[in-house]
C-alpha positions in Angstrom: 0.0 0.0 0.0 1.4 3.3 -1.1 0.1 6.6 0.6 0.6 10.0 -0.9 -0.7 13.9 0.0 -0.3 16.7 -2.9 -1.6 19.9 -1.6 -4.2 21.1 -4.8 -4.3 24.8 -3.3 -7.7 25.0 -1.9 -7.8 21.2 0.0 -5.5 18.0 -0.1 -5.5 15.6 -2.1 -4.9 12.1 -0.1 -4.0 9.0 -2.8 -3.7 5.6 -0.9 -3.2 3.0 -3.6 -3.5 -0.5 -3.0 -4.3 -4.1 -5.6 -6.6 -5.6 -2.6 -9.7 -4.1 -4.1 -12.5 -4.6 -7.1 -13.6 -1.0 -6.6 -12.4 2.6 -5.9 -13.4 4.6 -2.9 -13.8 8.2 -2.5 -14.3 10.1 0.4 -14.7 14.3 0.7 -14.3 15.5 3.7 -15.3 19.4 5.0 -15.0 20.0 8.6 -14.9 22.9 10.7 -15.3 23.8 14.8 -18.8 21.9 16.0 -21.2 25.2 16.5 -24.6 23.9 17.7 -26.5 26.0 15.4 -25.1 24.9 12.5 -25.7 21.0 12.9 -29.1 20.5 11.5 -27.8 23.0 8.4 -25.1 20.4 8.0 -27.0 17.0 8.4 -29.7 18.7 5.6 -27.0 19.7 3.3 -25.7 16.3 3.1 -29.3 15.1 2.3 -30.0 18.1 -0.4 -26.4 17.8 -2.2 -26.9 14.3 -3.0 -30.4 14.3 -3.9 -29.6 16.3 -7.5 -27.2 18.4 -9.2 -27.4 21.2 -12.1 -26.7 18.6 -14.6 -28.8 15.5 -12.8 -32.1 17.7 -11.6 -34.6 14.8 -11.2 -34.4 11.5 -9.3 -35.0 9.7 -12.8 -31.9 11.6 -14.0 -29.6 9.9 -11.4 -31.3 6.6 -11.4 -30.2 6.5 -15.2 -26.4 7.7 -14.9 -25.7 5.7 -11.5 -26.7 2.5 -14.2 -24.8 4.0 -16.8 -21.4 3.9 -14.4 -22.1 0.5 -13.1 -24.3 1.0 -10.3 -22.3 3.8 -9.1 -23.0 4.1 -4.9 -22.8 7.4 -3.6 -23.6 8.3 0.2 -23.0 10.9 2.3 -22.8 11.4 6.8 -22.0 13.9 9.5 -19.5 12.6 12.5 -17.4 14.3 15.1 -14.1 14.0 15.6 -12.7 15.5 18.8 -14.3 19.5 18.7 -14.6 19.1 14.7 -17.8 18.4 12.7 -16.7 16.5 10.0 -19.0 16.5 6.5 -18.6 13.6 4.3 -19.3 12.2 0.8 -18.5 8.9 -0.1 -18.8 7.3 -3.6 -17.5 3.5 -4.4 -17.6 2.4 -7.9 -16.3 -0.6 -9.9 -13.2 0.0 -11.7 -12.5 0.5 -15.4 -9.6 -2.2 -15.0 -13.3 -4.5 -14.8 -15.5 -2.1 -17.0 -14.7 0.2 -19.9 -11.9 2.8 -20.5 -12.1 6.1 -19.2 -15.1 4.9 -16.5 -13.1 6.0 -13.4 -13.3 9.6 -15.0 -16.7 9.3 -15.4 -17.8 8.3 -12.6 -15.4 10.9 -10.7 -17.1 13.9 -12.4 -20.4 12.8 -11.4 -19.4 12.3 -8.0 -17.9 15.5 -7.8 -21.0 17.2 -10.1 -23.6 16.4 -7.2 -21.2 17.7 -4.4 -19.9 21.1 -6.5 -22.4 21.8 -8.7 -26.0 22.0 -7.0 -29.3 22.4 -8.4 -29.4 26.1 -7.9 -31.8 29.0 -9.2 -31.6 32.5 -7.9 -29.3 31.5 -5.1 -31.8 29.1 -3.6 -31.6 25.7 -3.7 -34.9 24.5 -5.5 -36.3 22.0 -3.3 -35.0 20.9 0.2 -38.9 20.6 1.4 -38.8 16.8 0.8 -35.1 16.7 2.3 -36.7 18.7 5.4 -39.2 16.2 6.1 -36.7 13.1 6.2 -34.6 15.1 8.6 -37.7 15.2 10.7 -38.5 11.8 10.7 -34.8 10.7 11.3 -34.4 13.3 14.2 -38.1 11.7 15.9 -36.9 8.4 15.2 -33.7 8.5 17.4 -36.4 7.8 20.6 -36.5 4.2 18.3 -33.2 3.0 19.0 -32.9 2.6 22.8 -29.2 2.7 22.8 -28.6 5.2 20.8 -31.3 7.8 22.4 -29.5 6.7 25.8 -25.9 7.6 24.7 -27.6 11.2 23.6 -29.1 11.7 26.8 -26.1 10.8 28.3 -24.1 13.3 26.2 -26.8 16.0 27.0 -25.3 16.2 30.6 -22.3 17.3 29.6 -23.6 21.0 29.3 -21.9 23.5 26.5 -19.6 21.0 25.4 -19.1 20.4 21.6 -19.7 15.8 22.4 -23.0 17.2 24.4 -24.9 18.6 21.3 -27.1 16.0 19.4 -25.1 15.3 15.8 -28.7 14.4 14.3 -29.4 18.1 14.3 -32.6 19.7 16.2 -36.3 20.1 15.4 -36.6 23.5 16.2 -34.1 24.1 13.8 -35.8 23.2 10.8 -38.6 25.1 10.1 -35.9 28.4 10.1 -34.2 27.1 7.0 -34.8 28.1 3.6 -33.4 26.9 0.6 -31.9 30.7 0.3 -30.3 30.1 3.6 -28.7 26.5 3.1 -27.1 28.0 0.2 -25.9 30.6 1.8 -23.9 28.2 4.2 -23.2 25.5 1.7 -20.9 28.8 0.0 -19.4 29.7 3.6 -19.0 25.3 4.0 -16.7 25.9 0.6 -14.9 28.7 1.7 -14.4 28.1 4.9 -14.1 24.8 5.8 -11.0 22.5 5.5 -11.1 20.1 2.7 -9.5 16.3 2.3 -10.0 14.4 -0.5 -9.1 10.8 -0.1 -9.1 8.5 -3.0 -8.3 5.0 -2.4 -8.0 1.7 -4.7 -6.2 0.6 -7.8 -5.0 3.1 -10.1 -2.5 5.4 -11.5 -1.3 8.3 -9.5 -1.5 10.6 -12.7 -4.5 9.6 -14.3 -6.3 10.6 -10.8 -4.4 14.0 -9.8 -5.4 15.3 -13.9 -8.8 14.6 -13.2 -8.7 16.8 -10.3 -6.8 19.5 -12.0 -8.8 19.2 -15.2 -12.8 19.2 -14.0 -14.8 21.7 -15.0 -14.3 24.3 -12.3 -14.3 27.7 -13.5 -12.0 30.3 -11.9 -12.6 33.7 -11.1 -10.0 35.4 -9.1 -11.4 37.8 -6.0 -10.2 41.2 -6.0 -10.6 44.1 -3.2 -13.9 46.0 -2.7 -14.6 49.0 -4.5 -14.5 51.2 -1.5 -10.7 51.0 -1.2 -10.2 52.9 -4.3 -12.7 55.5 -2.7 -11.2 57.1 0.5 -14.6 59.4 0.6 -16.3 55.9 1.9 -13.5 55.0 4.6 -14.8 54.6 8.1 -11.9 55.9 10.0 -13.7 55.5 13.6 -11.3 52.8 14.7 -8.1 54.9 15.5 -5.6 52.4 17.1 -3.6 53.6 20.0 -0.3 55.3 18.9 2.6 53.2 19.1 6.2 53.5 18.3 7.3 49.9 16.4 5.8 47.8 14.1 2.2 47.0 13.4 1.2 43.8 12.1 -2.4 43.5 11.0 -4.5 40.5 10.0 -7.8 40.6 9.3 -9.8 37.6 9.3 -11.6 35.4 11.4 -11.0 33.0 14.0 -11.4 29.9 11.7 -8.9 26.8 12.6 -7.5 26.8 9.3 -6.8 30.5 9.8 -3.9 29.3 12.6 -4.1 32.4 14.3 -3.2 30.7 17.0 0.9 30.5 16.2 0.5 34.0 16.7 0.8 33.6 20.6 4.1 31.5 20.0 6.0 34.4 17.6 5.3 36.5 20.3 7.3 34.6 22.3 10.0 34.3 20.3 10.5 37.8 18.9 10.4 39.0 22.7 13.4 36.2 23.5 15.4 36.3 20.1 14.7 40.5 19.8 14.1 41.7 23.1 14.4 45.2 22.1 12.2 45.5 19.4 8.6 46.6 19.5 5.7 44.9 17.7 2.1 44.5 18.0 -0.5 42.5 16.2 -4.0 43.9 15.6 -6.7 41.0 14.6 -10.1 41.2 13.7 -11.2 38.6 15.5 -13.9 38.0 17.8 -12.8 39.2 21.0 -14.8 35.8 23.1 -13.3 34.1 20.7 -10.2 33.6 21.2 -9.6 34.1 25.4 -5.9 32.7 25.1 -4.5 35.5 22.5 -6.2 37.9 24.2 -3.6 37.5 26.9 -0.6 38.7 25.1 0.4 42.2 25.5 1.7 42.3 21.7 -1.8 41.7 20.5 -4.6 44.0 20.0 -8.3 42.3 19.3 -10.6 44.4 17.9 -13.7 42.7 17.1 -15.3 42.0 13.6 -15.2 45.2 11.5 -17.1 46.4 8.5 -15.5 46.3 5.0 -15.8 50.3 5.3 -13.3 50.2 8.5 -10.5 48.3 6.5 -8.8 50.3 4.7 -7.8 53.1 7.4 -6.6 50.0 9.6 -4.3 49.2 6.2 -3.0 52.9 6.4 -2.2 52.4 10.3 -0.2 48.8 9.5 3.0 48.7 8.6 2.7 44.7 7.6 -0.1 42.6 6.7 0.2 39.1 8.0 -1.7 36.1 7.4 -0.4 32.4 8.6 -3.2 30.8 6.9 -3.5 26.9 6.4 -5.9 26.4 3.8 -7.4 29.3 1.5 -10.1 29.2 -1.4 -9.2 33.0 -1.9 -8.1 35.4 0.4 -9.1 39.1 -0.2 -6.7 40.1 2.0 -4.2 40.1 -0.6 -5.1 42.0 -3.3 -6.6 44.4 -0.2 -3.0 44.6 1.0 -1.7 45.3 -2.6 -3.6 48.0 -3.2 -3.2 50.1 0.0 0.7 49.0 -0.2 1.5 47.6 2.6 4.2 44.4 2.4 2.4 40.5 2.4 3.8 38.2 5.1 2.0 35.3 4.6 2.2 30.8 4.9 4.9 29.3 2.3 2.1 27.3 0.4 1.3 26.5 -2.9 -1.8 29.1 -3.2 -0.4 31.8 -1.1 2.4 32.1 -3.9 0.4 31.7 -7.0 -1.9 34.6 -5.4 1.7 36.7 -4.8 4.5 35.5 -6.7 7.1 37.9 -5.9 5.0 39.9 -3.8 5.5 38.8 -0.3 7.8 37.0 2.0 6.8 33.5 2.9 7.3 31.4 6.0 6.4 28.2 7.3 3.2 28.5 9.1 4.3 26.0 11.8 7.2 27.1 12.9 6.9 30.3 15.3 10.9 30.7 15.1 11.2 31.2 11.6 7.9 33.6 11.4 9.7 36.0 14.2 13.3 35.9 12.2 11.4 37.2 9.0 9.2 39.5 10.8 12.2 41.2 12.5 14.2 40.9 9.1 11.6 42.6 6.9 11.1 45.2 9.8 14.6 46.4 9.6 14.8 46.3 5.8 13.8 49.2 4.1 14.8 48.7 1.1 13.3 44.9 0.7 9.7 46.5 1.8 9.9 49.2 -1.2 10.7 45.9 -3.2 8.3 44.1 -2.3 5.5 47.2 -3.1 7.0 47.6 -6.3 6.5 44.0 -6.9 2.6 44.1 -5.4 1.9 46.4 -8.0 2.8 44.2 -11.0 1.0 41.4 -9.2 -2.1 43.3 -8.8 -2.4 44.0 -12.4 -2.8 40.4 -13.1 -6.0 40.1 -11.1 -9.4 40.7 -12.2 -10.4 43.7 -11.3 -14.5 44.1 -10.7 -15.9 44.9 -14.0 -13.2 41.9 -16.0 -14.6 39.6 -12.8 -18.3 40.6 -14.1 -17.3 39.9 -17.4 -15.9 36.4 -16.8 -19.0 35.2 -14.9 -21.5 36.6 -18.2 -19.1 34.3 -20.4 -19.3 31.3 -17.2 -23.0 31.7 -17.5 -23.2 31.9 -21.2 -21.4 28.6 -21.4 -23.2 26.2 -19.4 
């Protein structure tokens, strides 16, 4: 059995091949922090995604292609693991070795077309009434299974604790969902959550990572909001306390794949390795959040802020930083482009596609190296004005609004 991990930019792709089976496995996996109101979204989701796609819309429709790939078996479940909710989607088919040619392809695509390309109109999801009522019925029918209802009750008792929440989902949750609000979190499920893709059977390597690289996915880059280019709009009420060093912004979230958490270590380490030299990192973060970081001296929380309050905190920053783990795209780097301010960011594959020359990378895990390269850029003038000069080339290669506009009238236009 041979095991291999290639990082695909926005997830990782795990390939674990092995002769011992008929049939190839796949499993995707999204999971994020539990949050007790967003279980019964997730177990419905799973339900909805599976149920059609843009190019499948009818029950009929997947009853027909499932026979035309060999009984293809697709399936789909919601699990915890430790304080993660983990989403999954499993497909098993025969392979082509015991088929026809190009029948692992096939039967990829469609796998991949129910979980990535939904049965959408308007941004709503056209019918998750049906979907709704099964969720019902499997929630009431929990009472059925005396073991399992005992182990939930059990759980219960363990008050505001991520194992005491019921992984079914709740009732009362339901009837508040829309099929505008599901797809509203299945985009933020995309974005946000971490993403393994785990593919496991006979087969070669290469034939597998170009059908990942080569599905239909259409790419639009993101690009900063209008109101930087528009100082008239700026909010400029958050005035951060005047300080003589370096300022370090990151705005973002406190999501796990955001590692904010490595900032407490540099800390550390630039106060051992540089003891005279003054920093401070300002986060956007959710002060309740995050009780540990909000410890450290070096690090000023200010809450969420509105797009409007963004760029002033740019003009008060002398770096922007971002240790990030996993991105789909990150605004914060053309943001940081346009207000010039240099790119400190995680030495990973879509970080420096996103920045090429325009930024100095560092290896997210390791706290030591972060703080050398912080103090480093800090003390170089001249590779800051370098690295501006360069952000300005790289900006021009993005789409700015109206070309991003453009590209999704020629997306739409050719489905």
């Amino acid at each position: 059995m041979n095991f291999e991990t290639i990082n695909m930019g926005g997830y990782n792709l795990h390939l674990i091949k092995t002769n011992k089976f008929k049939t190839i496995t796949i499993d995707v996996d999204f999971y994020r922090n539990i949050k007790k109101e967003e279980i019964t979204k997730r177990n419905l989701l799973k339900m909805v995604l599976l149920d059609s796609s843009n190019n499948y819309k009818t029950e009929r429709d997947l009853i027909i292609e499932s026979e035309n790939l060999y009984d293809i078996k697709v399936s789909s479940s919601i699990s915890r693991i430790g304080n993660f909710s983990n989403l999954s989607f499993q497909t098993k088919f025969l392979n082509e070795k015991y088929t026809e040619k190009d029948m692992n392809k096939e039967s990829i695509i469609f796998f991949l077309d129910l979980i990535f390309n939904p049965y959408v109109k308007d941004n709503t999801f056209v019918s998750i009434d049906n979907q709704k009522n099964r969720l019902r019925q499997d929630i009431l029918s929990i009472k059925d299974n005396k073991i399992r209802y005992s182990i939930l009750k059990l759980m219960e008792k363990m008050k505001d604790k991520p194992y005491s929440y019921n992984t079914f989902g709740y009732l009362e949750d339901i009837d508040n969902i829309t099929g505008k609000s599901l797809y509203e979190y299945y985009k933020k499920v995309l974005k946000e959550d971490k993403i393994d893709i785990f593919v496991l059977g006979d087969f070669q390597s290469n034939d597998i990572k170009k059908i990942f690289k080569t599905n239909n996915v259409f790419t639009v880059t993101n690009f900063y909001n209008s109101v930087f280019d528009d100082p008239n709009l700026w909010d400029r009420s958050i005035k951060l306390p005047v300080f003589d060093g370096i300022t370090l912004l990151t705005i973002a979230s406190n999501y796990p794949h955001k590692n904010l958490a490595i900032i407490k270590d540099v800390c550390k380490c630039l106060k051992i390795r540089y003891p005279s030299f003054k920093f401070r990192f300002v986060l956007t973060i959710d002060k309740s959040a995050f009780p540990e970081i909000n410890k450290c001296t070096e690090v000023l929380v200010l809450g969420k802020v509105d797009i409007s309050q963004c760029p002033f905190l740019y003009e008060q920053s002398d770096i922007m930083f971002l240790p990030t783990l996993l991105e789909c795209f990150s605004a914060s780097y053309p943001e940081a482009m346009r207000m010039g301010k240099p790119i400190m960011t995680s030495s990973i594959g879509f970080a420096k596609g996103l920045c090429g020359k325009a930024a100095i990378y560092f290896d997210a895990l390791n706290a030591k190296e972060i703080a050398d390269k912080i103090y480093r850029l800090s003390m170089d003038s001249t590779l800051k004005e370098r690295l501006i000069i360069e952000e300005i080339k790289q900006l021009a290669e993005y789409d700015n609004n109206i070309q991003r506009l453009e590209k999704y009238m020629q997306i739409i236009e050719s489905i």
